[in-house]
OpenMM code with the backbone's topology and positions (N, CA, C; nanometers):
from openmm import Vec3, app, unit

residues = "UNK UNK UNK UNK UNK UNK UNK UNK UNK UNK UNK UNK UNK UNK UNK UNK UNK UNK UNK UNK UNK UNK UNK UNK UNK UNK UNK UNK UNK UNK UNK UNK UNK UNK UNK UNK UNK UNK UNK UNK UNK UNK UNK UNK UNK UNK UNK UNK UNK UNK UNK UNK UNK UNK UNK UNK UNK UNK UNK UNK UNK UNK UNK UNK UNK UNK UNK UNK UNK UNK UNK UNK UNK UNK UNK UNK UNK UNK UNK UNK UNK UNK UNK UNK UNK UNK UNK UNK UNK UNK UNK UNK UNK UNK UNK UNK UNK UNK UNK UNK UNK UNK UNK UNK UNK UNK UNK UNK UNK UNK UNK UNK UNK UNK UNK UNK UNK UNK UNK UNK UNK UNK UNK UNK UNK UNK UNK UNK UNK UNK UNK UNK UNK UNK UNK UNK UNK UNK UNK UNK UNK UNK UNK UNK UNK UNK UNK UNK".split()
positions = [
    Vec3(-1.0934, 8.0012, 7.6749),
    Vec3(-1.0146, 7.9847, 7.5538),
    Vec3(-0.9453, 7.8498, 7.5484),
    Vec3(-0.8801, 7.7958, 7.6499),
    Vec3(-0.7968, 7.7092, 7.6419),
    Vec3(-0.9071, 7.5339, 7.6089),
    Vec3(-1.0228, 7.5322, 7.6800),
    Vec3(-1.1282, 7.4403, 7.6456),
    Vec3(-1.1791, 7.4450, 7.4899),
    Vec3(-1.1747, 7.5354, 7.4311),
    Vec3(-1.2652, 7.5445, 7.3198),
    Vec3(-1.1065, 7.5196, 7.2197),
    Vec3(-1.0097, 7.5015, 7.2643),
    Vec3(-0.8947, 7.5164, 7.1342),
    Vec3(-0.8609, 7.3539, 7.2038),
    Vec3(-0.8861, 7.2743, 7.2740),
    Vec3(-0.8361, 7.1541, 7.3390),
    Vec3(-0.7272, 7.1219, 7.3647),
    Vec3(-0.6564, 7.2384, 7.4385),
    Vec3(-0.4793, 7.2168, 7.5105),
    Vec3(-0.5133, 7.1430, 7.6292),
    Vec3(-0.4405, 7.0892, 7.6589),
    Vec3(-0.4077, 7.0010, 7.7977),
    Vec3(-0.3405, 7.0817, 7.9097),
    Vec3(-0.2152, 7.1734, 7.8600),
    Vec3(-0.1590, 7.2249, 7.9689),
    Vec3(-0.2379, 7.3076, 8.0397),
    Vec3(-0.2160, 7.3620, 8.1649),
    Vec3(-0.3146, 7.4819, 8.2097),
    Vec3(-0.2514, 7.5988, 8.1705),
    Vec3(-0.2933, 7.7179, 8.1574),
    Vec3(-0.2512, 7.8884, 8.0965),
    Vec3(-0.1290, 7.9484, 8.1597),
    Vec3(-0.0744, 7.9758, 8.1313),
    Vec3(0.0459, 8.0215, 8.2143),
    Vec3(0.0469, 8.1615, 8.2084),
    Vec3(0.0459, 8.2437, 8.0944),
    Vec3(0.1135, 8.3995, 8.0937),
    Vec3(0.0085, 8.4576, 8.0478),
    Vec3(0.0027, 8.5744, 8.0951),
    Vec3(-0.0939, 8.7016, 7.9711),
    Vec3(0.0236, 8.7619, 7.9015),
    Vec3(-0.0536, 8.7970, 7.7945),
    Vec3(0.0155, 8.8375, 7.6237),
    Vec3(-0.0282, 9.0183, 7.5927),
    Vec3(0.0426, 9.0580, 7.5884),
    Vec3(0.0433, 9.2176, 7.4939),
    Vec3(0.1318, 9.2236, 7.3950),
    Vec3(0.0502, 9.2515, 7.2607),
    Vec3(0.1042, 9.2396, 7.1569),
    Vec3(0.1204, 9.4376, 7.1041),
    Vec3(0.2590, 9.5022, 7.1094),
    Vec3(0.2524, 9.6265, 7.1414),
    Vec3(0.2682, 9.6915, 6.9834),
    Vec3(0.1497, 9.7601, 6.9111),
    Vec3(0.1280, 9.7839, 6.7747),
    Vec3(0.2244, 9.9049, 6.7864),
    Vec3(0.2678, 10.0012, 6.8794),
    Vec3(0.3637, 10.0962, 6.8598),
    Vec3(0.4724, 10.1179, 6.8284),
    Vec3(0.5110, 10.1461, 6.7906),
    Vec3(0.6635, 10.1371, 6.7270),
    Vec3(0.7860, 10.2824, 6.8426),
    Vec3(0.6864, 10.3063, 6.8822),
    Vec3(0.7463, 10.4440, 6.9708),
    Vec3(0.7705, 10.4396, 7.0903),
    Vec3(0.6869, 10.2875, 7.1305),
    Vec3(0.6962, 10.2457, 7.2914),
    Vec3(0.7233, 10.0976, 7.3199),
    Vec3(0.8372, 10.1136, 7.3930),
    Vec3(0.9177, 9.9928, 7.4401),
    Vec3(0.8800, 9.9389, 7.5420),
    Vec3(0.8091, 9.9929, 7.6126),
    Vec3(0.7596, 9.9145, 7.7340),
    Vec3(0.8769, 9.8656, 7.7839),
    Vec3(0.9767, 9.9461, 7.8298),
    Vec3(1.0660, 9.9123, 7.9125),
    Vec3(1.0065, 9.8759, 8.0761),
    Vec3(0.9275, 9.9871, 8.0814),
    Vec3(0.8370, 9.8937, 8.2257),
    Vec3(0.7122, 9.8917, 8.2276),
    Vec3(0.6402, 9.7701, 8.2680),
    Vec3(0.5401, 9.7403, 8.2901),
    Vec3(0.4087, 9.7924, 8.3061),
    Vec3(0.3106, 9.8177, 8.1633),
    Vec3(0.2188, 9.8653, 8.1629),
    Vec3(0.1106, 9.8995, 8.2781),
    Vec3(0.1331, 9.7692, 8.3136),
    Vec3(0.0141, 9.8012, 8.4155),
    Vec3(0.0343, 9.7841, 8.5749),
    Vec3(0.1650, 9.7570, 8.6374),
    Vec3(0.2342, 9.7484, 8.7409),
    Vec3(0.3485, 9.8628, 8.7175),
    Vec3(0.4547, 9.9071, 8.6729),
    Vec3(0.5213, 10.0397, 8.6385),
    Vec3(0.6689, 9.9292, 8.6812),
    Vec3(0.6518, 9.7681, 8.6887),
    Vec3(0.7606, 9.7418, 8.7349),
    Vec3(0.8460, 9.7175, 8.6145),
    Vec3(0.9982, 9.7412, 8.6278),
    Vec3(1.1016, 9.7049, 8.5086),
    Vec3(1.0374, 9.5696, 8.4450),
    Vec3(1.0559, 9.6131, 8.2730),
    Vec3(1.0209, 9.4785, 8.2020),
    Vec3(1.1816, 9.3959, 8.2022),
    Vec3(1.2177, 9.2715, 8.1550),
    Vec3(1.3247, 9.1779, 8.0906),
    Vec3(1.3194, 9.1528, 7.9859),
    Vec3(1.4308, 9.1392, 7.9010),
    Vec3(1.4295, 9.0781, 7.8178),
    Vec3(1.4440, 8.8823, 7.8426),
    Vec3(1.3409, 8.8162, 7.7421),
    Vec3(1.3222, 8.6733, 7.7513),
    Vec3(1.3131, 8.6643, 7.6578),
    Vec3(1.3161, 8.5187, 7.5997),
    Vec3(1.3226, 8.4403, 7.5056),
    Vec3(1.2638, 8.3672, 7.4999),
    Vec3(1.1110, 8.3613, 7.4248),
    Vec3(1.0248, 8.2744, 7.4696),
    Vec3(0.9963, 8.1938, 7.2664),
    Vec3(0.9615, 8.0669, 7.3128),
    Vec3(0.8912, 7.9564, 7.2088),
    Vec3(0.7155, 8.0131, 7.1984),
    Vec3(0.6863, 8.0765, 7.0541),
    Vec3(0.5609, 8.1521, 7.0766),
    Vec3(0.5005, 8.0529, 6.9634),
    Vec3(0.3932, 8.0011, 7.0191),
    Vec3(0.3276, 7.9468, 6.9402),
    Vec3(0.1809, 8.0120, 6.8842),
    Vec3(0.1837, 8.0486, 6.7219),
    Vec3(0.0915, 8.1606, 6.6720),
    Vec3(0.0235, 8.0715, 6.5687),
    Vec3(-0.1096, 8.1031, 6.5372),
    Vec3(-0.1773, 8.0203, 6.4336),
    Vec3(-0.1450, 8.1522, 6.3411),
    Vec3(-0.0852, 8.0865, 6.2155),
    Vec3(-0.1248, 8.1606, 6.0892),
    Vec3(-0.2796, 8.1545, 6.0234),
    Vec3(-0.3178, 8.2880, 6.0088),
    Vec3(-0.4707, 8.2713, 5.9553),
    Vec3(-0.4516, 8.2715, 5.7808),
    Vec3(-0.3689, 8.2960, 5.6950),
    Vec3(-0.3849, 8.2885, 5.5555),
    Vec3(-0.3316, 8.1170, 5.5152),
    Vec3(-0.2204, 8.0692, 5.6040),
    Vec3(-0.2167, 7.9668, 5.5335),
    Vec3(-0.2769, 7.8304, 5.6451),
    Vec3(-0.3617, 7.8931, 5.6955),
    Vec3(-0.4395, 7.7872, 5.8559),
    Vec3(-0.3384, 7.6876, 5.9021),
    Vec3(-0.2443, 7.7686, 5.9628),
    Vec3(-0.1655, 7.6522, 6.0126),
    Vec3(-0.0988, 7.7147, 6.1607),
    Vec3(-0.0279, 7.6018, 6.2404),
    Vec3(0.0526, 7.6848, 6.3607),
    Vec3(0.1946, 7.7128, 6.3391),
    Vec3(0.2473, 7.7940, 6.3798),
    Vec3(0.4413, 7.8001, 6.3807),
    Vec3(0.4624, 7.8028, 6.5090),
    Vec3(0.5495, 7.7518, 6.5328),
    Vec3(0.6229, 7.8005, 6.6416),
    Vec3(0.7473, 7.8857, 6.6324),
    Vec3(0.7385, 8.0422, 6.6812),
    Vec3(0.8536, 8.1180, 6.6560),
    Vec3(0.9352, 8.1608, 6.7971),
    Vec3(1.0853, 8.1761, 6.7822),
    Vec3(1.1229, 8.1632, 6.9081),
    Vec3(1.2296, 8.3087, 6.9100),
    Vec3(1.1391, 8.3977, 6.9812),
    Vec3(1.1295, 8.5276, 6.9872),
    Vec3(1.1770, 8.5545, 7.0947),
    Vec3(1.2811, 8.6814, 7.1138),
    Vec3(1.2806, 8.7603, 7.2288),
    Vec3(1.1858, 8.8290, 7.2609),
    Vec3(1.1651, 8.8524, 7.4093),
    Vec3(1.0072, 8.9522, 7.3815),
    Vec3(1.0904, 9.0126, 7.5713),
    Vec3(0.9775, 9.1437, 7.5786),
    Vec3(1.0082, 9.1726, 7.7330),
    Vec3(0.8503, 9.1664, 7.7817),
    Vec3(0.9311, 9.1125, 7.9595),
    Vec3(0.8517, 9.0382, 8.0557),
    Vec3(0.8830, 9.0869, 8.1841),
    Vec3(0.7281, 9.0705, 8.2244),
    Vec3(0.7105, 9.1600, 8.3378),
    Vec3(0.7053, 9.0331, 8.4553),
    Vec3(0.7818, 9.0097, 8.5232),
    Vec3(0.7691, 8.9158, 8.6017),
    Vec3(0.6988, 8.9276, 8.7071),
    Vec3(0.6295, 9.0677, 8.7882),
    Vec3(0.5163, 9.0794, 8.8969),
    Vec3(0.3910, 9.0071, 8.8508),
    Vec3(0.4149, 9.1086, 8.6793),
    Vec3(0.2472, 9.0527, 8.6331),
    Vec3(0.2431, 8.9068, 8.5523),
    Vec3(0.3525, 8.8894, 8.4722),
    Vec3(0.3498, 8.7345, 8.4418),
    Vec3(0.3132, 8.7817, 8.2846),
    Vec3(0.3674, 8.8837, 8.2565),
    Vec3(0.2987, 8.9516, 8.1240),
    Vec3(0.4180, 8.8908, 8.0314),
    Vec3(0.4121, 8.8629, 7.8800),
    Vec3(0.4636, 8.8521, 7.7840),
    Vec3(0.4940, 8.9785, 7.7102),
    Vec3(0.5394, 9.0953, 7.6734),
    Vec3(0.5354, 9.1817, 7.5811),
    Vec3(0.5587, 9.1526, 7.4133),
    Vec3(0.4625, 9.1327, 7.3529),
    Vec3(0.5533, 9.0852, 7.1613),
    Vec3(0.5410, 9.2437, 7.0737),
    Vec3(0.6181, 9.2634, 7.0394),
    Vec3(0.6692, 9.4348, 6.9968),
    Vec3(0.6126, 9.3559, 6.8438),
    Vec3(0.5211, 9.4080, 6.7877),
    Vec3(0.4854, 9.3739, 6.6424),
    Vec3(0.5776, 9.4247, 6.5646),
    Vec3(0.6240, 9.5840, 6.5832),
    Vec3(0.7196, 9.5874, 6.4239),
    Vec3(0.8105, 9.4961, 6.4614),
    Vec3(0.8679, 9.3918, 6.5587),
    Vec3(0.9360, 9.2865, 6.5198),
    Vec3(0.9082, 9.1862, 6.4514),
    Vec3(0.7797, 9.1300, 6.5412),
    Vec3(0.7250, 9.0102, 6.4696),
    Vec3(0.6903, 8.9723, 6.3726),
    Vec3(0.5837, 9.1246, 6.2926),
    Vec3(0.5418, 9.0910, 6.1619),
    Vec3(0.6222, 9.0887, 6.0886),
    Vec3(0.7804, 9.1058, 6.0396),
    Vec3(0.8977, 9.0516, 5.9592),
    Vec3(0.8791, 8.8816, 5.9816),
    Vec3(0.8408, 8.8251, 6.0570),
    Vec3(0.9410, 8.6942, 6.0779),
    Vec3(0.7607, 8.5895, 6.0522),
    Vec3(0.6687, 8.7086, 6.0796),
    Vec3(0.5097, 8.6019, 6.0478),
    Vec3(0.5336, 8.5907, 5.8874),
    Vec3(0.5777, 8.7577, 5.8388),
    Vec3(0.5527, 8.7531, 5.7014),
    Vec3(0.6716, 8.6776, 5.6300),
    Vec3(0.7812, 8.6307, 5.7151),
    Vec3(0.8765, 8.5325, 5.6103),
    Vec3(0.7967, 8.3565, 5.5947),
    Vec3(0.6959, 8.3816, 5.7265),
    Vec3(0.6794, 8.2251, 5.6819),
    Vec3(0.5363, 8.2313, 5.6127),
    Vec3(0.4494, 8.3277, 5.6271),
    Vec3(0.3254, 8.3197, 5.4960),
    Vec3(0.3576, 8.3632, 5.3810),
    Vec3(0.4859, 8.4258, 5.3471),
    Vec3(0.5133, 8.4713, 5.2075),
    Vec3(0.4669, 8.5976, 5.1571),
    Vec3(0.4228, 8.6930, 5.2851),
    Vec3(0.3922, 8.8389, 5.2117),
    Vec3(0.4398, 8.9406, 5.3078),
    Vec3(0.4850, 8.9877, 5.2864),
    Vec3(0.4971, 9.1510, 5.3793),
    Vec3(0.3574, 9.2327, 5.4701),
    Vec3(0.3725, 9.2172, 5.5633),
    Vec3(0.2623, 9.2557, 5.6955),
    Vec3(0.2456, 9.3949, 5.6894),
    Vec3(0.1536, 9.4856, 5.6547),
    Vec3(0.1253, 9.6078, 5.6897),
    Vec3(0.0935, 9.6720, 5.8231),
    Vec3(0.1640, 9.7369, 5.8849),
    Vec3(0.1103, 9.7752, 6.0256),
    Vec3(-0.0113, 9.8353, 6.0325),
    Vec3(-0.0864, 9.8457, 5.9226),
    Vec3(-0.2015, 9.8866, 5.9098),
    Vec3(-0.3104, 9.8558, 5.9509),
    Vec3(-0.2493, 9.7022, 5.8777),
    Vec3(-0.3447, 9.5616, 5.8217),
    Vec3(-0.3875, 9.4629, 6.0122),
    Vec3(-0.4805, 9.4442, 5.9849),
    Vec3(-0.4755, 9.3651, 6.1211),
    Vec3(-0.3924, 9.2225, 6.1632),
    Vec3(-0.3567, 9.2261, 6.2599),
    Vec3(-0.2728, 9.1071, 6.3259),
    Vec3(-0.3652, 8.9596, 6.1781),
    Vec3(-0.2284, 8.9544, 6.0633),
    Vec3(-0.2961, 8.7428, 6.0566),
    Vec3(-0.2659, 8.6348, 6.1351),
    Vec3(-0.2100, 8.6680, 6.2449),
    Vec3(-0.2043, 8.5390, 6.3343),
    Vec3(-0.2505, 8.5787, 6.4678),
    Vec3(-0.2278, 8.4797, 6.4913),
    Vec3(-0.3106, 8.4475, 6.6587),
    Vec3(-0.2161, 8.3626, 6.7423),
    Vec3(-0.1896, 8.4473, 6.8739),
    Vec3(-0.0471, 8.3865, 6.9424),
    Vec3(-0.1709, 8.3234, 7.0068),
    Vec3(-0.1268, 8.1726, 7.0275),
    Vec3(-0.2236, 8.0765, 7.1055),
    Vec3(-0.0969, 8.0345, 7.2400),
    Vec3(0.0237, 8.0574, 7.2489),
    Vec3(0.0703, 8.0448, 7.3691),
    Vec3(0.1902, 7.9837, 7.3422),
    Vec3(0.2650, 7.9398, 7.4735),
    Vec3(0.4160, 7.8944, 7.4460),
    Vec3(0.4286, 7.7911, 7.4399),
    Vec3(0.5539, 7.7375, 7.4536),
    Vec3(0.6032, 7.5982, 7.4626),
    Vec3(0.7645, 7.5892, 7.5789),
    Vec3(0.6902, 7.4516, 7.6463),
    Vec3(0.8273, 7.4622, 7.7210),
    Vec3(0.9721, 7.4611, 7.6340),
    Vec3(1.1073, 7.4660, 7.6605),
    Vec3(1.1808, 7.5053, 7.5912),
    Vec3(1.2350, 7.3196, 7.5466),
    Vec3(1.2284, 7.2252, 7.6052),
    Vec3(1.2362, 7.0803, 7.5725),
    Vec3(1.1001, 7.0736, 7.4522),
    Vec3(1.0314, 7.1113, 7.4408),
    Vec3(0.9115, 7.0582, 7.3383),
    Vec3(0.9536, 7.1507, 7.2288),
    Vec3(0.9622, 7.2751, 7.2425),
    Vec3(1.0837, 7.3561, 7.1380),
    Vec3(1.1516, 7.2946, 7.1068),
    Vec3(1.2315, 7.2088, 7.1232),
    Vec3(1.3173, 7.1353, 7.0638),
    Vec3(1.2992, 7.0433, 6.9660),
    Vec3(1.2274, 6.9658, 7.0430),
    Vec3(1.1613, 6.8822, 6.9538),
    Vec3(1.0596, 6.8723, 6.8451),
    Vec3(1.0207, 7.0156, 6.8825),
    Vec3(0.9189, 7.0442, 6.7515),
    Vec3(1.0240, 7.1037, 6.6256),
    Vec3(1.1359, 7.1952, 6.6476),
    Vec3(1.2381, 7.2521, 6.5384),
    Vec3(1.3322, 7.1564, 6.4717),
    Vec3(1.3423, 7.0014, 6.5356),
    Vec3(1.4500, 6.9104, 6.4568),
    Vec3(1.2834, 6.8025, 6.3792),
    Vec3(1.1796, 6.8435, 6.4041),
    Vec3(1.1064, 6.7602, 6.3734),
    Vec3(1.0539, 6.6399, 6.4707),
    Vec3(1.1068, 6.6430, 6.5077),
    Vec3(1.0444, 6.4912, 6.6404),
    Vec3(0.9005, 6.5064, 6.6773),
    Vec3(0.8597, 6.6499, 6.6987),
    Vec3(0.6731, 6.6144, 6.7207),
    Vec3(0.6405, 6.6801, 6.5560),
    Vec3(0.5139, 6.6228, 6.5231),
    Vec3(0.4274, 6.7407, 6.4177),
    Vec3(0.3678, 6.8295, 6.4758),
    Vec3(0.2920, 6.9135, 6.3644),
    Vec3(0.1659, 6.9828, 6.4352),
    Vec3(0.0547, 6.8984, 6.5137),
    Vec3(-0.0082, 6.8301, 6.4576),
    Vec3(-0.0644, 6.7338, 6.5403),
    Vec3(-0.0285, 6.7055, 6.6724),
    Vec3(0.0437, 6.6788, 6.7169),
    Vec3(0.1005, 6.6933, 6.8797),
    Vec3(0.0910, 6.7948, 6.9431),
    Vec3(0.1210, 6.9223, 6.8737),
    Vec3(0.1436, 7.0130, 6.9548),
    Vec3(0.0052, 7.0897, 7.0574),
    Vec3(-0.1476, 7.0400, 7.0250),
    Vec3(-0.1948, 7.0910, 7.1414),
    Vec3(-0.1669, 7.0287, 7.3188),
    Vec3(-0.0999, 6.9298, 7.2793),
    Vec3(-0.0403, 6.8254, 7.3943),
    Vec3(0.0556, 6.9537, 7.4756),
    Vec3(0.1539, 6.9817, 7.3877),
    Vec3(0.2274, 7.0501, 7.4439),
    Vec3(0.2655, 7.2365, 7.4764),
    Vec3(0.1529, 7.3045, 7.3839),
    Vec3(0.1285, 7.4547, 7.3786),
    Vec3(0.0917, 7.4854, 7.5076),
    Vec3(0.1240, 7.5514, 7.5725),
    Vec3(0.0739, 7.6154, 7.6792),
    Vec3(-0.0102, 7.7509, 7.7015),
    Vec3(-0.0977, 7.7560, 7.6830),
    Vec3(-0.1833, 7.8315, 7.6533),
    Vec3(-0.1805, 7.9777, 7.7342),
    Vec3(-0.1805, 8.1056, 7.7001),
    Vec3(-0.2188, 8.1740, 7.7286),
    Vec3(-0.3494, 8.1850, 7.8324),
    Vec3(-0.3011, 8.2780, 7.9455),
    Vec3(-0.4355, 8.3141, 8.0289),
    Vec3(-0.5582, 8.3862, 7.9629),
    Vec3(-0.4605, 8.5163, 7.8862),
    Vec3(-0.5679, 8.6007, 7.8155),
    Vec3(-0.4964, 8.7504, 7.7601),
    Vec3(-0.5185, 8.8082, 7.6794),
    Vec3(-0.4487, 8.9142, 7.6226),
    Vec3(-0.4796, 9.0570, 7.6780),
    Vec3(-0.4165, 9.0999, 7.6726),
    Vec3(-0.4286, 9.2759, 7.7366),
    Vec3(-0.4208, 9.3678, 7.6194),
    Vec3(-0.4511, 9.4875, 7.6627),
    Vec3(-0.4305, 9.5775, 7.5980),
    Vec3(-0.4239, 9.6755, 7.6521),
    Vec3(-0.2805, 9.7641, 7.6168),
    Vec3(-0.2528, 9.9024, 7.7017),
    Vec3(-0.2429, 9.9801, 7.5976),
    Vec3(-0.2333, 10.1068, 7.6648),
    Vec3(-0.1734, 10.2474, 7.5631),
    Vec3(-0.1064, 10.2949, 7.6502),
    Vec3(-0.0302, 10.3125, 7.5715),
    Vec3(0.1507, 10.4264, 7.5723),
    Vec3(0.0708, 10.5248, 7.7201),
    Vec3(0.1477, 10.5386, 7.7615),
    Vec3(0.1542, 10.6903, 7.8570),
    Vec3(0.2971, 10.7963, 7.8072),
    Vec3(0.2263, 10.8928, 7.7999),
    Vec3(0.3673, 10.9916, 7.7271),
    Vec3(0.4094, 11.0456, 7.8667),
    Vec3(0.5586, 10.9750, 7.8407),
    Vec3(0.6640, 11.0156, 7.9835),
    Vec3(0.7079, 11.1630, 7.9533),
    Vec3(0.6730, 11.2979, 7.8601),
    Vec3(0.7087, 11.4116, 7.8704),
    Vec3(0.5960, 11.5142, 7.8733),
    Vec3(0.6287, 11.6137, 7.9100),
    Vec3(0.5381, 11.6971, 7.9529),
    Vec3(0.5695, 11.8428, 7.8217),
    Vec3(0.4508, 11.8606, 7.7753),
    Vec3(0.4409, 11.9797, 7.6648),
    Vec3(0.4813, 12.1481, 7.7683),
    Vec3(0.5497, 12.2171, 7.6940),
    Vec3(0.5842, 12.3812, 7.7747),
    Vec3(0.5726, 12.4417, 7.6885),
    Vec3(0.4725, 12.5354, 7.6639),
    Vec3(0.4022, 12.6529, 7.6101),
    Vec3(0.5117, 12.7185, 7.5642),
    Vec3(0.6363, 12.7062, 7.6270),
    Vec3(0.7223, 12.8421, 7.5614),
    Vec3(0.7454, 12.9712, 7.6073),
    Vec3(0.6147, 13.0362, 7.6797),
    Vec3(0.6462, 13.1542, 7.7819),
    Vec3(0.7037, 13.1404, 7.9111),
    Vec3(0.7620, 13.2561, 7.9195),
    Vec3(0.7790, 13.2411, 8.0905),
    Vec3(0.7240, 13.2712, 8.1685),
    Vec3(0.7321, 13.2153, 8.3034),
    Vec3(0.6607, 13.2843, 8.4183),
    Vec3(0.4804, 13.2873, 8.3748),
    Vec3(0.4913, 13.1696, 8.2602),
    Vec3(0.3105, 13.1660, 8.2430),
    Vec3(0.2564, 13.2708, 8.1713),
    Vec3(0.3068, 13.3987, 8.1336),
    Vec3(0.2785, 13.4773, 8.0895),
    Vec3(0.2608, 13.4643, 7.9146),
] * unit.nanometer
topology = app.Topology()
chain = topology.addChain("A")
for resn in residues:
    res = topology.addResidue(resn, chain)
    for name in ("N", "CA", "C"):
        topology.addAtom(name, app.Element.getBySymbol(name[0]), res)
């Protein structure tokens, strides 16, 4: 991925983008270790108006696995304030998180000092995206007793 989009930096994190609204992933999908809350510079291509943003999101992070968590019913509010339409959780992901930014190039990209144009210099690309499903932490009881 990172050759065919022409970033310079090397990949740093894997990304789960969590479509549930019911699961917090308080810990770590695929290690069971406590997630954090972080604050990361997410750099996403918009696909309706072909362009990149950089949005600077809390997200939770698994620091064994190096995982990013992005909770969509957050995100799609803040994709759909900058393409101009309201995101259906229905509708499939219109952007594409292509990776972060150190928090100095954040800077300089939000007062204006770099353009888009610069920024494959400085995006840091994603390793590669995951995908989990929920595990239900409760257990169903029939209601009888003694099994009967």
């Amino acid at each position: 991925m990172p050759k065919k989009l022409g970033f310079t930096q090397k990949p740093r994190h894997h990304v789960f983008i969590n479509p549930w609204s019911d699961a917090a992933f308080t810990r770590c999908p695929k290690c069971d270790y406590p997630t954090r809350l972080r604050k990361f510079p997410l750099v996403v291509h918009l696909a309706p108006v072909n362009r990149p943003a950089v949005i600077n999101k809390t997200c939770r992070y698994c620091i064994a696995c190096d995982l990013i968590i992005i909770r969509r019913l957050d995100f799609d509010p803040l994709v759909g304030s900058l393409i101009g339409r309201a995101i259906d959780l229905l509708e499939e992901e219109p952007y594409l998180p292509l990776g972060t930014m150190d928090r100095e190039g954040w800077k300089q990209v939000s007062i204006g000092l770099l353009t888009t144009g610069d920024l494959p210099d400085i995006i840091i690309p994603f390793k590669n995206r995951w995908n989990f499903e929920p595990v239900p932490r409760w257990v169903k009881v029939d209601g009888t007793k003694n099994g009967n």
